[in-house]
Structure formats: structure tokens, C-alpha cells
KOLRO-196202 format. One record per residue (C-alpha): residue number from 1; residue in one letter; x, y, z. Coordinates in pm, whole numbers, plus 50000, padded with zeros to 5 digits. Layout:
N
- k | r | px | py | pz
- NUM | A | X | Y | Z
...
***
This chain:
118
- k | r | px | py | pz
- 1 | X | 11315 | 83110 | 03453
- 2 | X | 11346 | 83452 | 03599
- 3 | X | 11034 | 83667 | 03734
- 4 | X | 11177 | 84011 | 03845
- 5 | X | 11334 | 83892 | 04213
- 6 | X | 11205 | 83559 | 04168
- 7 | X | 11410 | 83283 | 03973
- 8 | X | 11222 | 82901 | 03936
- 9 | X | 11402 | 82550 | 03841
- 10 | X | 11156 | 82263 | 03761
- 11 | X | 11356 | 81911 | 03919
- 12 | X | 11214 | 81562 | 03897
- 13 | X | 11266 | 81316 | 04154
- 14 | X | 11177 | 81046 | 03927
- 15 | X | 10852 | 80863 | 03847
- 16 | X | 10608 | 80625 | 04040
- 17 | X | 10271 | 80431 | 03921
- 18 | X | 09944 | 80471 | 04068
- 19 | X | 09586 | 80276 | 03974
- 20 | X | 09469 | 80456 | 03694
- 21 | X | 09084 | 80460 | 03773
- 22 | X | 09181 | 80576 | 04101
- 23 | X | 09368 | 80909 | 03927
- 24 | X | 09066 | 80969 | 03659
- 25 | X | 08785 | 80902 | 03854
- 26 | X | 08441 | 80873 | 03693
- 27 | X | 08630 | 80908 | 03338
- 28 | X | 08593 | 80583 | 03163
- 29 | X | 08902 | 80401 | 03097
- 30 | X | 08846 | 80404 | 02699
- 31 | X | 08925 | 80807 | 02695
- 32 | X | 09246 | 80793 | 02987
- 33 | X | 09461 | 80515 | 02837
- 34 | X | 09519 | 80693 | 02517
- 35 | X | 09671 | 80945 | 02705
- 36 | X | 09831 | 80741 | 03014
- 37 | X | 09848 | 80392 | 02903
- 38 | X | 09819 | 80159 | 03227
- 39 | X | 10027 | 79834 | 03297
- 40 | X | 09926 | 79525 | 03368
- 41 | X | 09820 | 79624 | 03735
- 42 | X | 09615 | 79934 | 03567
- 43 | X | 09862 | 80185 | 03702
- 44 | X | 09968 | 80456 | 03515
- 45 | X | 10317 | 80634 | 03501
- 46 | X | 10320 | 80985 | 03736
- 47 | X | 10581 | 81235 | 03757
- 48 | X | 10750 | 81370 | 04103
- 49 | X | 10793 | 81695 | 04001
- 50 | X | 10943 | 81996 | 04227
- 51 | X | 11012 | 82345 | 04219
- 52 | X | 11268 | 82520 | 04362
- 53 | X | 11252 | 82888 | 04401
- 54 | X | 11499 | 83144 | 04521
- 55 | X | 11375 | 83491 | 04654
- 56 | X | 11531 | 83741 | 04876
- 57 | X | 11873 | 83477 | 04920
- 58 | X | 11630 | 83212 | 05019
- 59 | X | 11545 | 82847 | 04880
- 60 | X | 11215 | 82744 | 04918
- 61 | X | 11094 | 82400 | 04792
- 62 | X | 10785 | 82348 | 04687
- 63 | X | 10719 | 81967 | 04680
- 64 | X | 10971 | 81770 | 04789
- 65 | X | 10949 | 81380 | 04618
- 66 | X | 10841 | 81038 | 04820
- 67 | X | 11195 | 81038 | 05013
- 68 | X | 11313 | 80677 | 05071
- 69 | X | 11131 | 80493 | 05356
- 70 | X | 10958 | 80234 | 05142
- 71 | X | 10937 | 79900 | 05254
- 72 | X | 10998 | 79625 | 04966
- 73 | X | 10619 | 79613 | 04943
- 74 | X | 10548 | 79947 | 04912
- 75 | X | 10797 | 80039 | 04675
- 76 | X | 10637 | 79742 | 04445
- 77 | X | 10345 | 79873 | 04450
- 78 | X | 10417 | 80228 | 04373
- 79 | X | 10717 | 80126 | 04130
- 80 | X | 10939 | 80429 | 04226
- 81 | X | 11160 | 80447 | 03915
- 82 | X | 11544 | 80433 | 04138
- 83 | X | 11648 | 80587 | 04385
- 84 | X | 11562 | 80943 | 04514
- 85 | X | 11750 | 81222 | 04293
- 86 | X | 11615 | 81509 | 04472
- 87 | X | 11915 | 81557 | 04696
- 88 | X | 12146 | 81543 | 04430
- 89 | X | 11976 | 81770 | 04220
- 90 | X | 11991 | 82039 | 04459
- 91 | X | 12354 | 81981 | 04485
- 92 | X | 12342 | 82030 | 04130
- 93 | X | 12180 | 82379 | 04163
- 94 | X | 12419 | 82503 | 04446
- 95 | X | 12168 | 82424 | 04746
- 96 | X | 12241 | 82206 | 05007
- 97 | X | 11935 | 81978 | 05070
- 98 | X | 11907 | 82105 | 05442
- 99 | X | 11980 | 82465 | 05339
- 100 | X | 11577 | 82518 | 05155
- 101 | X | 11426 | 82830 | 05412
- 102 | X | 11092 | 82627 | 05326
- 103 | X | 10944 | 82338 | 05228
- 104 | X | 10587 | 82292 | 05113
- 105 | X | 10432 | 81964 | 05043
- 106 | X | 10143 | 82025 | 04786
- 107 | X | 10045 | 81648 | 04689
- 108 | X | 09937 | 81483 | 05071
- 109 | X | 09823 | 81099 | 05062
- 110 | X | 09970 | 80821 | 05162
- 111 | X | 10292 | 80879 | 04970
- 112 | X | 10322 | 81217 | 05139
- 113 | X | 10262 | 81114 | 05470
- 114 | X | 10578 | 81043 | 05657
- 115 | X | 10831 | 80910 | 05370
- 116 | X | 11003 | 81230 | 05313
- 117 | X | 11308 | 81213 | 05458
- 118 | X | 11608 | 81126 | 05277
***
């Protein structure tokens, strides 16, 4: 999508599951599960979702996935779907992964903190 001097790619670095009660709050679980059904462990299915925008002949990143320092433990509980894709999708675009002028985090917990790097 193009916005005068502003162009805007949507990329996915996959999926990942978190508890369900946790993500709608006070919202009884009756109305949420139509809408995100949970599994077994009550988690329901998320989206890692970025945007990349260029601007003036820069990249900027605006969210940039869970990266790929998860423990065994971690990863089960957050059931990253494969492997992080974000790299290779911004190969895909023409944009070396270390060649984004900025990158902005929007979504900080304990995903966020500190498993970025790929």
C-alpha cells in the first residue's frame, strides 16, 4: 500500500498461543471462544504481525516477531508455529534484516523482552 512518500507491507512471523482468559480479561469465556476457540491448555491462536515501512530511502520496522531464544520449555508453552520467517521475509522485500533505519517494538511482555534477536 502506498500513502504519498510512504509505502507499507504487512509480514507475519508466524503464530504463537497465549491463555485465553489472560488476553480477554473480565469477558466471560462463553462470548471469546466463538471467536478464538482455545486448546486444551485454554490458549488461543495469536498472530506476529509486522509492518515494514519505507520513507525517505529508509526501512523502519515496526514490530519485529519473538526472535528465536526460546528454551524447549518456553517454546511449549507459547507454541511458536516454526521457525522465525521474519528474516526471510525481508529478504523477500529487498531489505536486509540489519539494513531497517528503525525498529520499534509495540507489543512488550515477556515475549518481547530479550528474545528478539535472530
Amino acid at each position: 500500500m502506498k500513502i504519498g512518500d510512504l509505502e507499507f507491507w504487512l509480514l507475519t512471523d508466524g503464530t504463537f498461543r497465549l491463555d485465553g482468559g489472560a488476553m480477554f480479561g473480565v469477558i466471560p469465556k462463553p462470548m471469546w471462544e466463538k471467536v478464538a476457540p482455545p486448546d486444551a491448555r485454554n490458549r488461543i491462536l495469536m498472530a506476529m504481525n509486522s509492518l515494514l515501512i519505507r520513507t525517505a530511502g529508509k526501512w523502519i520496522l515496526v514490530e519485529t516477531g519473538a526472535g528465536n531464544k526460546w528454551d524447549t520449555k518456553r517454546s511449549d508453552i507459547y507454541a511458536f508455529e516454526g521457525p522465525p520467517r521474519l528474516p526471510d521475509k525481508l529478504v523477500t522485500h529487498g531489505v536486509p534484516p540489519e539494513s531497517t533505519s528503525s525498529s520499534t517494538p509495540i507489543f512488550t511482555s515477556i515475549i518481547a523482552a530479550g528474545t528478539r534477536a535472530y
